[in-house]
N, C-alpha and C positions, 0 to 999 in steps of 0.2 A: 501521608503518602499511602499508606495499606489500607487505607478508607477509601481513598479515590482510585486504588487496584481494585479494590473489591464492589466498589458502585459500576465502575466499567465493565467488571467482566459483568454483571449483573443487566446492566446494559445490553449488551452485546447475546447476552443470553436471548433476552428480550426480545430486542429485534429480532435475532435467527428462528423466532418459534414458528415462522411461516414457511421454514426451507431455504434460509437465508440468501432470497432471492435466484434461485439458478432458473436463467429464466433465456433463450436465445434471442441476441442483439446484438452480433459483432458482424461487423464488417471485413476482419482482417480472416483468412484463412486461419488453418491449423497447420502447425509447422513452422521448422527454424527452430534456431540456437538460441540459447540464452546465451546476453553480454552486458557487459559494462561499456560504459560510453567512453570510461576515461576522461572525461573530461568535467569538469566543475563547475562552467560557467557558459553552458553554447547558449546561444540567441534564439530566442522563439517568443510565443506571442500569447496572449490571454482569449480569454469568451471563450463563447462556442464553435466545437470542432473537434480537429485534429489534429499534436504536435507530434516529435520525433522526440526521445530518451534522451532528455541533459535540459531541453527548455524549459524553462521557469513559467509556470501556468498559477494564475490568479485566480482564488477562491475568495469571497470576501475579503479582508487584511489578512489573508494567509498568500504568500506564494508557494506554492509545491517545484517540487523536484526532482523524478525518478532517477539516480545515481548510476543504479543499476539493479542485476536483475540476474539473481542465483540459483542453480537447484538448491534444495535444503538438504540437511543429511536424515538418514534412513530414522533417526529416532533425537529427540528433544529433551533430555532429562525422561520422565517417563512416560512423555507424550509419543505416539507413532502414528501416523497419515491413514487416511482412508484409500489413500492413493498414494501424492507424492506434494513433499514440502518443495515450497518456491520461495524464497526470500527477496521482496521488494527494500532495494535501499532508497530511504528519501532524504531530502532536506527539506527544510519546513525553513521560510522565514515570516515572524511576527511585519507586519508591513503595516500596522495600526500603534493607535495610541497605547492601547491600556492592553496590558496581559491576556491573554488566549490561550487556549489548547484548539488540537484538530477534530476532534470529537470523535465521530466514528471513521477510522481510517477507511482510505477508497478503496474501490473494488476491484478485483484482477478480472481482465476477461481473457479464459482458456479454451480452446476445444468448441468455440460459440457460446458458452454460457458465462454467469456473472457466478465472482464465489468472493463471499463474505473473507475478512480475516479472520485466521483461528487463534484466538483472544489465548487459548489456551497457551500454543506453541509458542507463540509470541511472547506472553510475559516470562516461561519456561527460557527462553534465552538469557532474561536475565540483563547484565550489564552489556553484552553483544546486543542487542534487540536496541539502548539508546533513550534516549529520554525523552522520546516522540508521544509518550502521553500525560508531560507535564506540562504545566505553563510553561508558555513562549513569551520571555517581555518584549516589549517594542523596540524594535528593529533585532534583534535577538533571531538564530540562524538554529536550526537544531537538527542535528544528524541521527537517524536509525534504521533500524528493521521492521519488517512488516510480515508477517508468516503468512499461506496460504496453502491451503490442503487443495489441491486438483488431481482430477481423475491419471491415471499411472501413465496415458500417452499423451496426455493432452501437455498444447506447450501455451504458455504464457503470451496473448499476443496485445495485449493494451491494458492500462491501468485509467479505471475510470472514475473522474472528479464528478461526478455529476453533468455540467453543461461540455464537459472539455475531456475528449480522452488523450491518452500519451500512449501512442504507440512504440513499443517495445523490441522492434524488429527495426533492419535498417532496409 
């Protein structure tokens, strides 16, 4: 387990050596509340596009989840934001045969830019943050957190899977 923490965050280093992509591509304005959907199971659709906070979006045998959607607190164990922590909650279900992880968690889009997760603050939660970067077996559901540093005014307006975003506002 502290082999496959320490190969991710390694990872994550990695990829972030370019600017960990902030780069402008949102469509949703800046502005609005952070919420939760409250709800566990709303209807919504896969591919490419656009859904709303609760719909179940298909990434390969993965479905994603956005739960909901938190400010973070002022400091993380001894991690603190360059800006301001956001806590994405997901669900992840396995929708394949053979065991899976989600590899590099999706991207928040704030303020019109893309921001990596902070690998840091994230595993810094600890048993609150969930078990979203273990293996998922098949049909297997998995609940957690996702950290994300954005600029101090910027608000959270979509979480992006690659082909599919989830917008985060209602």
């Amino acid at each position: 387990m502290r082999l496959k923490l320490v190969l991710l965050a390694v990872t994550a280093v990695a990829l972030c050596a370019g600017g960990c992509e902030r780069r402008t591509e949102v469509s949703a304005s800046a502005g609005g509340a952070y919420f939760s959907s409250g709800k566990d199971g709303a209807s919504g659709g896969s591919g490419a596009g656009s859904v709303r906070i609760g719909a179940p979006v298909r990434d390969g045998g993965l479905t994603y989840r956005v739960t909901g959607v938190r400010p973070g607190p002022r400091r993380i164990g001894a991690e603190r934001p360059q800006g301001q922590y956001v806590q994405v909650h997901l669900a992840v279900t396995n929708r394949g045969r053979r065991a899976r992880d989600i590899g590099a968690p999706p991207k928040l889009i704030a303020g019109g830019q893309r921001y990596a997760a902070d690998l840091g603050a994230t595993f810094a939660l600890g048993d609150r943050a969930g078990p979203l970067f273990e293996e998922i077996g098949p049909g297997e559901t998995i609940r957690g957190a996702v950290v994300y540093d954005i600029p101090r005014r910027a608000r959270p307006a979509a979480v992006d899977l690659g082909g599919t975003r989830i917008r985060l506002r209602r």
